[in-house]
C-alpha positions in Angstrom: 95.2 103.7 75.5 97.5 103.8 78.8 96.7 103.5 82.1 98.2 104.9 85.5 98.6 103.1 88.8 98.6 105.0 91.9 100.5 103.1 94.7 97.2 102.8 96.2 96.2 100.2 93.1 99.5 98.4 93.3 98.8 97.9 96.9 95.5 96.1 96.5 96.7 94.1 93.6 100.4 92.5 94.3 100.2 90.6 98.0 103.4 89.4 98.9 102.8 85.4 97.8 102.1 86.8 94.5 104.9 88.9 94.4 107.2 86.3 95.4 106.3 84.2 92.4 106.1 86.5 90.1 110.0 87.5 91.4 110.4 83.4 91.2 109.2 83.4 87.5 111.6 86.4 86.7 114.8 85.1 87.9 113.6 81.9 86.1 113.7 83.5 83.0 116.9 85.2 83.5 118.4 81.8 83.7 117.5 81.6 79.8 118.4 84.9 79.0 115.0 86.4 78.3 115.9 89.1 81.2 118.2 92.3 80.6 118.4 94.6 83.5 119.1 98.5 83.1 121.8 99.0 86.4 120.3 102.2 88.5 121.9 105.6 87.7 121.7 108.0 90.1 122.0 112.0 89.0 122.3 114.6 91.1 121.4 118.0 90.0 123.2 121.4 91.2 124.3 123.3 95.0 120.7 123.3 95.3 119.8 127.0 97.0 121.3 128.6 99.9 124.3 126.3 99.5 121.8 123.2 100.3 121.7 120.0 98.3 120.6 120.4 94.8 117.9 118.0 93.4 118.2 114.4 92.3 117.0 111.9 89.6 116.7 107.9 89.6 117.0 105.6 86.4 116.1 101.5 86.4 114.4 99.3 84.5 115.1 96.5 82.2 112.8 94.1 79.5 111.5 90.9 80.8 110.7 89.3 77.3 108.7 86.3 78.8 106.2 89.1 80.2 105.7 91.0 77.1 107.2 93.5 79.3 109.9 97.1 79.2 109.5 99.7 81.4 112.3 102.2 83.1 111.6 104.0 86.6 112.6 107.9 86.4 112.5 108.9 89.9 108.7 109.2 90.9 107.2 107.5 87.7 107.3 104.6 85.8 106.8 104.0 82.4 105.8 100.6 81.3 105.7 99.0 77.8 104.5 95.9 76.0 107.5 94.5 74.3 105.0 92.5 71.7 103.6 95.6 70.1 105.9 98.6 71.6 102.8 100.4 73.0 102.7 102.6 76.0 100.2 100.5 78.6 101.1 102.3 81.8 102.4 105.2 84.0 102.9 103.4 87.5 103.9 105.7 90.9 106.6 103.4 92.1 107.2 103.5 95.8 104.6 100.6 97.0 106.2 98.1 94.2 109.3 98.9 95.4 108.3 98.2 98.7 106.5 94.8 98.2 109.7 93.5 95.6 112.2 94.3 98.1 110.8 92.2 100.6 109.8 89.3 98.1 113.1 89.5 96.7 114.7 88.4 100.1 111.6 85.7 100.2 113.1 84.6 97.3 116.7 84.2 98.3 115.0 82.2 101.5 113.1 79.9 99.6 116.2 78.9 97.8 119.3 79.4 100.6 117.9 78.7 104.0 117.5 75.7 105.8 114.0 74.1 105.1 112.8 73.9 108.6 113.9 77.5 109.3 111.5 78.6 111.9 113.6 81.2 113.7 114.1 84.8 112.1 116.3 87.7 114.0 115.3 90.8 111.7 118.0 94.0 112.6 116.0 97.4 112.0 112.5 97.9 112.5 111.6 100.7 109.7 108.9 100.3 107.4 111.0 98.4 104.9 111.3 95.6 107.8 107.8 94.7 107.5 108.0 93.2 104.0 111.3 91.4 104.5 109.1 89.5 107.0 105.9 89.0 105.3 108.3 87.5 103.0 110.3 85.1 104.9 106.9 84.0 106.6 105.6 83.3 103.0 108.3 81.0 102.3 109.1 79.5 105.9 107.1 78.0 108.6 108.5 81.0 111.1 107.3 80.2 114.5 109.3 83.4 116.5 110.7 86.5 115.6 113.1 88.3 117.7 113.4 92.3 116.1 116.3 94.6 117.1 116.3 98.6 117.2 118.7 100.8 119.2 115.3 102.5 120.3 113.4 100.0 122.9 110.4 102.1 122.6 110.7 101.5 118.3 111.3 97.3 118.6 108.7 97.3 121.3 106.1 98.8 118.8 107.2 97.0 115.9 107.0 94.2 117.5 103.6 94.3 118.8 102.9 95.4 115.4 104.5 92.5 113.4 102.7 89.5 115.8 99.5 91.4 114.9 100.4 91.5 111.0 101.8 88.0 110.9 100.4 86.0 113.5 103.2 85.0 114.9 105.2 85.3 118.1 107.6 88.6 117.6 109.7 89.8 120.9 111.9 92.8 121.6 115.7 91.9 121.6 117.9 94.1 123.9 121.1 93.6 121.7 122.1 92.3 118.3 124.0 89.1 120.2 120.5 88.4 121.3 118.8 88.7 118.2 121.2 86.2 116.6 121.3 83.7 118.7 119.7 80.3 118.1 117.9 81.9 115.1 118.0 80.8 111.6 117.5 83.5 109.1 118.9 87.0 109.8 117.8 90.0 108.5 119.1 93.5 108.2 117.5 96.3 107.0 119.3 99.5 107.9 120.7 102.2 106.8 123.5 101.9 108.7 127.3 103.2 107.5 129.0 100.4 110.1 128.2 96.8 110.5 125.3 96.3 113.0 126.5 93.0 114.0 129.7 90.6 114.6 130.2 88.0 112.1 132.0 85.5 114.3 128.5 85.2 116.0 126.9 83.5 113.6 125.8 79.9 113.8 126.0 77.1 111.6 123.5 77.1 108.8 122.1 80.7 109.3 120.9 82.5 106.4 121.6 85.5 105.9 119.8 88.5 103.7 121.5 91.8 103.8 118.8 94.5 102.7 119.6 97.4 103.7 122.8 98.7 102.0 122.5 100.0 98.5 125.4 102.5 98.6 128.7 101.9 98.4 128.6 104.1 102.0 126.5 101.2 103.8 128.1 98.9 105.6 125.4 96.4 107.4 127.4 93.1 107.4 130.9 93.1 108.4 134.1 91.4 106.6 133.7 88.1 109.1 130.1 87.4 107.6 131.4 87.6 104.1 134.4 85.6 104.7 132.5 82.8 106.2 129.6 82.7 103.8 130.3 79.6 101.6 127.2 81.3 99.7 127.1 84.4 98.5 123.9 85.9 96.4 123.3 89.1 94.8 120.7 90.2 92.3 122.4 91.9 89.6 126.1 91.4 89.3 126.9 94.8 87.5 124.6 96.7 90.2 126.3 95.0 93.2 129.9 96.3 91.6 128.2 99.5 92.3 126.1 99.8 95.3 127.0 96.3 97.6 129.1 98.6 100.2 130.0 95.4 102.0 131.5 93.7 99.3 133.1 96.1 97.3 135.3 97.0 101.0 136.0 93.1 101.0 137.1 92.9 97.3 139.4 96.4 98.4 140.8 94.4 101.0 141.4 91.1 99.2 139.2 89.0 101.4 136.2 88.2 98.9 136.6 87.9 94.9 133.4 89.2 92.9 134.2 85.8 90.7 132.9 84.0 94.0 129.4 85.1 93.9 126.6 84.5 91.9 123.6 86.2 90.7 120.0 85.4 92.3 118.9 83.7 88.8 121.7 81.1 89.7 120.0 80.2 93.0 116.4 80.0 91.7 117.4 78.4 88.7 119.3 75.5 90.6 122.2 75.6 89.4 123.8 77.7 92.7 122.9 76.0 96.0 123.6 75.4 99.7 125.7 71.9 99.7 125.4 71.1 103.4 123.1 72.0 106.8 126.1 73.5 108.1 127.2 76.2 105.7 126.3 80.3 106.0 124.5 81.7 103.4 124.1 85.4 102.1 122.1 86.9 99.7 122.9 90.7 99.3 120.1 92.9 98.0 120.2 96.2 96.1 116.7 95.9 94.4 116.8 96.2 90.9 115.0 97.5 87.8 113.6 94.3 86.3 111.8 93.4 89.7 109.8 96.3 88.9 109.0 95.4 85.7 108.3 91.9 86.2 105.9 93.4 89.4 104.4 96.0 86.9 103.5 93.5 84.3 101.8 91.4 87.0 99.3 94.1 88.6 98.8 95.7 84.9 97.0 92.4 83.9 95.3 92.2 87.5 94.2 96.1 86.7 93.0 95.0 83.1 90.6 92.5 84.4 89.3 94.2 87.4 88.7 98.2 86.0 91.4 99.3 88.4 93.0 102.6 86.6 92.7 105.8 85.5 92.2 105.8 81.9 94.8 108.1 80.1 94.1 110.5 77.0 96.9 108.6 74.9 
């Protein structure tokens, strides 16, 4: 019989240096074509009352063959299959997954693009979702200083405090975005934000860059510049980026990036996409996608199996 997974049980069972392989092991077997990914669809339903916004429905998901694993998130739920003997094994909530694979996905993309001896990060945004981009990029790098950016001083102050707690690590305040940039390695964003949130012209020779914010043609975190000068350019999912990668679906509308000249992240981890010098920019644009999920789902259900985490279902 099935099982279901509160966020709660994913939680305890997926830390981030297993998510990261587990994310590793995926794009791996998307490089031999044991990966199909099911490009998010989202549905909105109605005027919603009183003229508001009406309600709303999410669809991803995808079959990692390699896991024995199928499973498609609808909204608030995921349903999760073994691809061996088509059975039903779980209902998973999906939020904390989502959370933890976002984060290793980007400690993917920096295991593979940055400079080895990356040791300096400048992370732009300080929500929740910026605490896994840097567990991840810690996991993967020996990061010696953070330098965090919010437009509220009170927010980077806390966050900071925060993160150097979580990590172990030193993590300051930056007053601007220049500052946050500068002598640092690996840049983050993780925003929401509808314009770019920094210059591109300010970036420095072998910076690494993961975009992980914008997953609506809307978003804007990284400006024309930053595309234009990124000899690599990364995305997850090719088809989802031609739908939600704001930044470069505006560079492809104004004929200063081709979608022919990037590749997907199974290129990178598989070797066959790399950095070729110290000196070049790298970017690696995330939307998240359904087959992390699944590849995270199939991880924690065998975790759950051996340990009696669950909630036994009645079919």
């Amino acid at each position: 019989m099935a099982i279901y997974l509160s966020n709660d049980d994913v939680m305890k069972l997926m830390p981030m240096d297993e998510c990261i392989d587990v994310m590793d092991d995926l794009f791996k077997q998307e490089s031999q074509g044991l990966v199909e990914n099911i490009a998010r669809q989202r549905i909105r339903f109605g005027p919603g009352r009183e003229g508001g916004r009406g309600g709303g429905a999410t669809l991803m998901g995808g079959s990692v063959l390699d896991s024995k694993a199928y499973g498609v998130r609808h909204s608030n739920i995921s349903v999760f299959y073994n691809t061996e003997n088509g059975a039903l094994e779980a209902l998973i909530e999906p939020s904390a997954m989502a959370w933890i694979r976002t984060g290793a996905a980007s400690g993917l993309a920096t295991k593979y693009m940055a400079l080895e001896d990356a040791s300096v990060v400048g992370c732009i945004g300080t929500g929740r979702q910026a605490v896994t981009q840097l567990q991840a990029v810690c996991a993967v790098r020996p990061i010696k200083l953070i330098k965090v950016y919010s437009r509220s001083e009170e927010n980077r102050s806390r966050f900071a405090r925060q993160m150097a707690d979580t990590l172990g690590v030193d993590v300051q305040p930056s007053a601007t975005t220049e500052d946050t940039l500068r002598g640092s390695q690996i840049i983050i964003t993780i925003t929401n934000a509808s314009a770019p949130v920094f210059d591109g012209a300010l970036l420095e020779p072998g910076m690494h860059v993961n975009a992980a914010g914008g997953n609506s043609p809307s978003r804007l975190e990284v400006d024309e510049t930053t595309v234009k000068r990124s000899a690599l350019i990364a995305v997850d999912n090719m088809e989802q980026a031609r739908m939600e990668c704001g930044e470069l679906i505006a560079a492809v509308a104004s004929g200063a990036f081709r979608w022919e000249d990037a590749v997907e992240l199974h290129e990178v981890a598989s070797g066959k996409a790399k950095r070729k010098s110290a000196d070049e920019i790298t970017l690696f644009e995330s939307q998240g996608i359904g087959i992390e999920d699944v590849a995270g789902y199939a991880h924690v259900l065998r975790k759950a199996k051996a340990q009696g985490i669950g909630q036994q279902l009645p079919f």
